[in-house]
C-alpha positions in Angstrom: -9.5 -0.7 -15.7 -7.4 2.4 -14.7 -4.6 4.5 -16.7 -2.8 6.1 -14.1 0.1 7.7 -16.7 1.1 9.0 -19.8 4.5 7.3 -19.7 5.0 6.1 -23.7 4.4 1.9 -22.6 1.3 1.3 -24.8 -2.0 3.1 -25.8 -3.4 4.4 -23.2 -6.9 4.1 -24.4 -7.3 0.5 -24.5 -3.9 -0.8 -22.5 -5.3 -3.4 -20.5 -8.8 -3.8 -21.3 -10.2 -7.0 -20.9 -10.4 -9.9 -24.2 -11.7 -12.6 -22.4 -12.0 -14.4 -19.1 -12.2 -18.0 -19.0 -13.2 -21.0 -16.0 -10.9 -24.3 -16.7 -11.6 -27.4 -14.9 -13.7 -29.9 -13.4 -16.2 -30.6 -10.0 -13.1 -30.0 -7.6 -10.4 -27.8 -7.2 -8.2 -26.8 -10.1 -5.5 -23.8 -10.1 -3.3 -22.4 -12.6 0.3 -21.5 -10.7 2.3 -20.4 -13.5 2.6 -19.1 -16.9 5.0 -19.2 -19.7 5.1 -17.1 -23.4 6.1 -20.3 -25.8 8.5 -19.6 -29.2 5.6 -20.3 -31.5 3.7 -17.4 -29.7 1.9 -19.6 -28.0 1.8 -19.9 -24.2 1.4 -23.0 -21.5 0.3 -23.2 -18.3 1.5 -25.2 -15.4 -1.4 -25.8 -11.8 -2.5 -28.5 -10.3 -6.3 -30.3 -10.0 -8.2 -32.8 -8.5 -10.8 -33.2 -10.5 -11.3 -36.1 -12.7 -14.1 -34.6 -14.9 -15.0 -31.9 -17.4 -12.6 -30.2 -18.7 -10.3 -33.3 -17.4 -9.9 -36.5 -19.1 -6.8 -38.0 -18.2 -7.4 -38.7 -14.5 -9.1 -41.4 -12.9 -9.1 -40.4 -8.7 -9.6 -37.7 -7.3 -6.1 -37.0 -5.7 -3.8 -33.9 -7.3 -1.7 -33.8 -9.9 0.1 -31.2 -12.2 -1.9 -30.4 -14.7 -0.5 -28.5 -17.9 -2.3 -26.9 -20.8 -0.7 -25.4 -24.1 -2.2 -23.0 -26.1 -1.6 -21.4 -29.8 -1.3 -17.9 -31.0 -5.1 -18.1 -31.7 -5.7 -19.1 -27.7 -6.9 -22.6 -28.9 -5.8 -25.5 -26.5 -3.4 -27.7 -28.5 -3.3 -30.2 -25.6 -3.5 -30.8 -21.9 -1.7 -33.6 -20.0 -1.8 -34.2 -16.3 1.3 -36.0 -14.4 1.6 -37.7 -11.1 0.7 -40.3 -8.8 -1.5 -41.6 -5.9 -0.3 -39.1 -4.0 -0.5 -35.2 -3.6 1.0 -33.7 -6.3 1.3 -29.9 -6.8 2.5 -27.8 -10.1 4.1 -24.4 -9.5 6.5 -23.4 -11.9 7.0 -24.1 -15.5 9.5 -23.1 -18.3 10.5 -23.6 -22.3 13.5 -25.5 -22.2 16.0 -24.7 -24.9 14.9 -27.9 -27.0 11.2 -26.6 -27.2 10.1 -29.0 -24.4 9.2 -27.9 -21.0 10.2 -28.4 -17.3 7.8 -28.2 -14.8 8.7 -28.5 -10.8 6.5 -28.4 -7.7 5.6 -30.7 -5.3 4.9 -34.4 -4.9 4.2 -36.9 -2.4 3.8 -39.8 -4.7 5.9 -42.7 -5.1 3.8 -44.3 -7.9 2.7 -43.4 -11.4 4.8 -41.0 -13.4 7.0 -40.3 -9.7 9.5 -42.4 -8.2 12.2 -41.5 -5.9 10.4 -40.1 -3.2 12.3 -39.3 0.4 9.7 -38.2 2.7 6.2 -36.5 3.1 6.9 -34.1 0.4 9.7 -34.0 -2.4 10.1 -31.3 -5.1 9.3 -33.4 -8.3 11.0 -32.0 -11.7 9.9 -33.4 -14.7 11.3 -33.0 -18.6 8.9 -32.8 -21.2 9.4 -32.9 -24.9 7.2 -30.1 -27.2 4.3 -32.2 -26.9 4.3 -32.8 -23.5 5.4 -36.1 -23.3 7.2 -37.4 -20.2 11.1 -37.5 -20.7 12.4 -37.8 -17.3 11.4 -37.2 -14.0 13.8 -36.8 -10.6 12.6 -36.5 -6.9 14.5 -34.4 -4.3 14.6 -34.4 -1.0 14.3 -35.9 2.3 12.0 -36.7 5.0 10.5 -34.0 5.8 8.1 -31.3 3.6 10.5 -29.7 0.9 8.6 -27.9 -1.5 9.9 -27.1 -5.2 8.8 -23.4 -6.4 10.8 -22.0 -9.0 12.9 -23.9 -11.9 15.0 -21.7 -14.4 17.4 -23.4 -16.8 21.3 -22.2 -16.5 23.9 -20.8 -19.1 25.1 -24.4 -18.9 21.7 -26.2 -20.1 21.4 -27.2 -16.8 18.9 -26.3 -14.0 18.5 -24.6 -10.7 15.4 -25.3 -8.6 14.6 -23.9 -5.9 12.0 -23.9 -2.9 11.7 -25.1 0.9 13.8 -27.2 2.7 12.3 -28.9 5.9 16.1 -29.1 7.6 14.6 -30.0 11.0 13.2 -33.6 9.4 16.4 -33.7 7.2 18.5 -33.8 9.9 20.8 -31.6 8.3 21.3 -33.2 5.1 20.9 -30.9 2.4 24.3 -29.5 1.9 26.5 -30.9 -0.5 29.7 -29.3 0.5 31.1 -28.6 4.5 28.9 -25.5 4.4 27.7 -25.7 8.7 24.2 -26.4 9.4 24.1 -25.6 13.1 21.4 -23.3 13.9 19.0 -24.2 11.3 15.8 -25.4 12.1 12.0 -25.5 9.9 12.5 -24.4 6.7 15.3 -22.6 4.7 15.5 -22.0 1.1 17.0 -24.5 -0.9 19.2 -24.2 -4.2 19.4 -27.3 -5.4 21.9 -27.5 -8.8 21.4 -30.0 -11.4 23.1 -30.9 -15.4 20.8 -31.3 -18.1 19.6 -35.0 -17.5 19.0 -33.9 -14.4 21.3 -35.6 -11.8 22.5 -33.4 -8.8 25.6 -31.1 -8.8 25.3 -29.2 -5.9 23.1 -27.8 -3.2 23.0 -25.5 -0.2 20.3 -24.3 2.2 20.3 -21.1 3.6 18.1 -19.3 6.3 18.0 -19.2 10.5 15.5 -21.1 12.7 12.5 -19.5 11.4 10.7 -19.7 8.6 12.4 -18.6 4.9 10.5 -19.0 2.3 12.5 -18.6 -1.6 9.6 -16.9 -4.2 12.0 -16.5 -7.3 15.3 -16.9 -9.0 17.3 -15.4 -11.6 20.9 -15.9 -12.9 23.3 -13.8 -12.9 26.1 -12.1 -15.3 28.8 -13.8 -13.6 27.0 -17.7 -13.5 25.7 -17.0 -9.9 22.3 -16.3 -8.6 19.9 -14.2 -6.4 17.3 -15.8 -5.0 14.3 -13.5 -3.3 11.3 -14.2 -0.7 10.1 -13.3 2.7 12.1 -14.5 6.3 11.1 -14.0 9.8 14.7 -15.5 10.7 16.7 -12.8 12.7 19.6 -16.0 13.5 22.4 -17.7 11.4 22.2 -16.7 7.7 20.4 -13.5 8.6 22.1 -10.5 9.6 19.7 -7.7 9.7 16.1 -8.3 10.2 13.9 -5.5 10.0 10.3 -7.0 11.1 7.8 -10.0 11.3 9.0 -10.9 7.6 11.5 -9.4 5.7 12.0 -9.4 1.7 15.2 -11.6 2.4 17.2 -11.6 -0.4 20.4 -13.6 -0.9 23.3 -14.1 -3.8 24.8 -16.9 -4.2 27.8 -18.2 -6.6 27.8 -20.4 -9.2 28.7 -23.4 -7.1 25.9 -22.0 -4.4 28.6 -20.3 -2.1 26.7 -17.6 -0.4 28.2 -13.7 -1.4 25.6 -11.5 0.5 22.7 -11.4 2.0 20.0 -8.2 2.8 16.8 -7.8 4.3 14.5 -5.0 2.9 11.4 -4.3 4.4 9.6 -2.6 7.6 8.9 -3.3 11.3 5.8 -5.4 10.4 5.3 -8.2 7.5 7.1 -7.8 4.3 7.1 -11.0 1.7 8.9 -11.1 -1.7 6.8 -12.9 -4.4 8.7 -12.9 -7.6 11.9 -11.7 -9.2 13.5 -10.7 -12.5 16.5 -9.2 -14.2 15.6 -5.6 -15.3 17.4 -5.2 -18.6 20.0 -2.6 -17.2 22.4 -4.7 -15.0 20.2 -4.6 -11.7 16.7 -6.2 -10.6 13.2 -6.0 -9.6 11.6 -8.0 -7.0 8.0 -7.6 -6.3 6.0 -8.6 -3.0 4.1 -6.8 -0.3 4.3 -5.2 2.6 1.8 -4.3 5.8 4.6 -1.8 7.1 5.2 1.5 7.0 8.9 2.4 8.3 12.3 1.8 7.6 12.5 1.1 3.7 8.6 1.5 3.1 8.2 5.3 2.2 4.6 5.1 1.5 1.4 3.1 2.6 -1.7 3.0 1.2 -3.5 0.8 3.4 -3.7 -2.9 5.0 -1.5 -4.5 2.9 0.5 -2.8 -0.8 2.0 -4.8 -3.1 5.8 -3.5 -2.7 8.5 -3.4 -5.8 12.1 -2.6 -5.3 15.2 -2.5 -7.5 18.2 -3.3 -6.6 22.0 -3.6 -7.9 23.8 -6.1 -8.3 25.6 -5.9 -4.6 22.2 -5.8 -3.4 21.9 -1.6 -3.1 18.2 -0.3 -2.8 17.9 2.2 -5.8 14.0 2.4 -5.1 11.1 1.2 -3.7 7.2 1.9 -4.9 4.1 1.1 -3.1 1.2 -0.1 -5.1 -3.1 -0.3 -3.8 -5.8 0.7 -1.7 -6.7 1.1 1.9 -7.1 -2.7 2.4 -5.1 -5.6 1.3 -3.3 -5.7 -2.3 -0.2 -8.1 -3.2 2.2 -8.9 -6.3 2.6 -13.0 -6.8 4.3 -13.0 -10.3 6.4 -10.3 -12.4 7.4 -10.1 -15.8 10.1 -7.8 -18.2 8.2 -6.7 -21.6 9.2 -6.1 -24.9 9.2 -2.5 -24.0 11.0 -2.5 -21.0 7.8 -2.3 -18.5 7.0 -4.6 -16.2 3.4 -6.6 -16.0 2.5 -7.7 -12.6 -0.1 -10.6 -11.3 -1.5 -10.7 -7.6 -4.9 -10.0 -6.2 -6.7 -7.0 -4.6 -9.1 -6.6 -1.9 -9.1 -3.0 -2.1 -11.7 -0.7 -4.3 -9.8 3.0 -4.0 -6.5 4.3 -3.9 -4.5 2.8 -7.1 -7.5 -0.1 -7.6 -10.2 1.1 -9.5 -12.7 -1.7 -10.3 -12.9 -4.7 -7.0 -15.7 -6.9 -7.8 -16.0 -8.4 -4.2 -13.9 -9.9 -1.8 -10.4 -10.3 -3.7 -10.2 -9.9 -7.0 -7.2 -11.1 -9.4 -5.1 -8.0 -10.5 -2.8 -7.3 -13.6 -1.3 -4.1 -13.6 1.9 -2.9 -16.0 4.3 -0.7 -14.5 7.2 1.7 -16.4 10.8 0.8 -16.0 11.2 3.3 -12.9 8.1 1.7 -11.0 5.3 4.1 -12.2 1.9 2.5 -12.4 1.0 2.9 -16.2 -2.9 1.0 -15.9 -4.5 -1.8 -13.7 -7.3 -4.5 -14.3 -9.2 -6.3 -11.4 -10.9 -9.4 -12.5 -13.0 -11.9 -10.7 -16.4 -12.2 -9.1 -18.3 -11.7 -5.4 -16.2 -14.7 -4.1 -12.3 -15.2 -4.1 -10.2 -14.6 -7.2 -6.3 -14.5 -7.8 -4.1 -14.5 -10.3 -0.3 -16.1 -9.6 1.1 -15.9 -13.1 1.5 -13.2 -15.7 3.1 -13.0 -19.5 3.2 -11.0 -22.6 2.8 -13.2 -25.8 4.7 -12.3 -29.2 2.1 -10.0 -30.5 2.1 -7.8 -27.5 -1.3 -9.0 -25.5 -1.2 -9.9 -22.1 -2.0 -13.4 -20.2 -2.7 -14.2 -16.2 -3.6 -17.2 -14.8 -4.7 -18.0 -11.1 -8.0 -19.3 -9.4 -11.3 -18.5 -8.9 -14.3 -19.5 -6.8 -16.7 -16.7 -8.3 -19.4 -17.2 -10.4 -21.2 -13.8 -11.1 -19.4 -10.4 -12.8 -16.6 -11.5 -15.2 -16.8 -14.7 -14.3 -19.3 -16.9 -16.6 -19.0 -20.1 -15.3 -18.1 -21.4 -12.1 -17.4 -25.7 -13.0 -16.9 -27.1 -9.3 -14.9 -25.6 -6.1 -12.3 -23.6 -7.8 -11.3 -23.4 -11.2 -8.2 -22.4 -12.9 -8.9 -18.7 -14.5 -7.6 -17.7 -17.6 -7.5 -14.0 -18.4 -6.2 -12.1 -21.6 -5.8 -8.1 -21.5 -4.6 -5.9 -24.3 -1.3 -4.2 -23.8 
């Protein structure tokens, strides 16, 4: 663990020092994907596993399925459900619904069990859950192609916007609710996909060129719209100004999925945007990486940095900080605390620079940040083997939570309980 300021965030002396580091799973592969700070200070986690053993009771093959695990203010699991069918099905974003319940989103290719309605090789799969994690509804979305759910958020409305991949080249185009063109598009685009509480569709819109764009993270805006961030190699059609390999491509949309604007930030090499979130003061914070070291990118460090940028509203760059070592270090999740920092979750494979403590070959990496960027301390955590962390959150009391995976079984990790299992890590803040 490093301190790398005095900025007034937290204690210095123990701010992100470990409490505990935990293995969840079975004899296969289990991940957690995504994490969520619950009302009864609490938290739940949404991943995915294939095993059917040990830590896992309610499975009986050895396909994947979203698993989800709530926790108490005393980090004692309450419960933990899984959900799916016969068929690949993959967890990635969770939140607390405004009733107490959850929705989770991700990606299915079932047609069976809890999941019906499937299009194609791969749907986005949304599911309502009540506080104990019973199933409410469920909707598939897509069509025949690979489309791949990412990020859920719930609207001013009570309704929902997910978001994720759109395979346009097997859709055929479909995807669009309104006359919005789709000439141009090919592979995958990002795809806003509008829905009312129970559910049922409203609007949606793709958006991209004939490359790949990928959608990491969503936020609404004042106004009812949205911005949507992640990474683009597109330099065609929705795309205006590519700067590299892969952009940060970063798009606003209204409240009915028009497209306002549109802005790639980034360097001549690649440059992907992770994760998102409203910054408290009217503008926003996107977190990612980057391998360049030109145009926007002032500074780097090594390989690979994780990259954070603010931006207003219209999309104006009011700064940019580069994060890590001489090798390869990225942001996967953010998150806004109670005192106006900001915790991030990647992985490191660097052991200098900003990274004080590697383990081995990547390590899973929390660090907390100051409102203007400012790294305040960083933890790596993992083992001789590969470790990541995808999800961060502060709980109610002020201590810190990151999940990910982990194939490590030496240094902080204990216990390793098959091929990979989900990792659990608490730090004080």
């Amino acid at each position: 663990m490093a301190c790398k300021s005095d900025d007034p965030n937290g204690p210095s002396d123990i701010s992100g020092s470990v409490a505990f580091v935990k293995t969840i799973g079975g004899s296969l592969n289990d991940s957690g994907q995504s994490i969520i700070s619950t009302t009864d200070g609490g938290y739940a986690i949404l991943g995915f596993t294939q095993s059917m053993d040990g830590d896992i009771s309610d499975k009986s093959s050895e396909d994947f399925d979203y698993f989800l695990l709530k926790y108490n203010a005393t980090d004692e699991l309450q419960w933990s459900k899984t959900y799916g069918g016969t068929g690949d099905d993959r967890g990635r974003s969770i939140i607390q619904t405004l009733d107490g319940g959850f929705a989770i989103l991700g990606t299915s290719s079932s047609n069976d069990g809890d999941v019906s309605g499937n299009s194609g090789f791969q749907d986005y799969w949304l599911a309502k859950l009540d506080t104990s994690g019973n199933l409410q509804w469920q909707k598939s979305y897509g069509f025949q192609g690979n489309d791949n759910g990412i990020s859920v958020i719930q609207t001013n409305d009570s309704g929902y916007l997910i978001t994720g991949v759109l395979d346009v080249t097997a859709s055929g185009g479909a995807g669009n609710t309104s006359s919005r063109s789709s000439e141009r598009h090919a592979g995958g685009d990002y795809w806003a996909v509008k829905l009312d509480a129970s559910g049922d569709l409203e609007w949606s819109q793709y958006y991209g060129g004939n490359f790949t764009d990928t959608p990491e993270g969503v936020v609404q805006t004042d106004d009812g719209g949205y911005i949507i961030a992640g990474g683009s190699d597109s330099e065609d059609t929705d795309i205006s100004s590519n700067l590299g390999t892969y952009d940060f491509w970063i798009i606003r949309i209204s409240s009915t999925g028009n497209l306002i604007w549109e802005k790639s930030f980034g360097g001549s090499e690649i440059d992907e945007a992770r994760a998102i979130v409203a910054s408290g003061d009217g503008n926003f914070i996107i977190a990612g990486d980057t391998r360049s070291n030109s145009n926007d990118i002032s500074n780097n460090n090594g390989g690979a940095d994780l990259w954070l940028i603010k931006i207003a509203p219209e999309g104006e760059l009011l700064w940019e900080k580069n994060i890590g070592g001489t090798d390869f270090d990225v942001a996967r999740a953010i998150y806004k605390t109670q005192n106006n920092g900001f915790l991030l979750a990647g992985s490191s494979r660097s052991s200098d620079g900003d990274v004080s403590d590697n383990k081995g070959q990547n390590d899973a990496w929390v660090l907390k940040v100051n409102s203007n960027g400012e790294l305040h301390w960083e933890t790596s955590v993992g083992g001789s083997n590969i470790d990541f962390a995808y999800g961060v959150t502060e709980l109610n009391d002020g201590n810190i939570i990151a999940v990910g995976d982990t194939t490590s079984n030496d240094e902080d990790i204990l216990e390793n309980k098959g091929f990979t299992d989900l990792l659990l890590i608490k730090l004080q803040n």
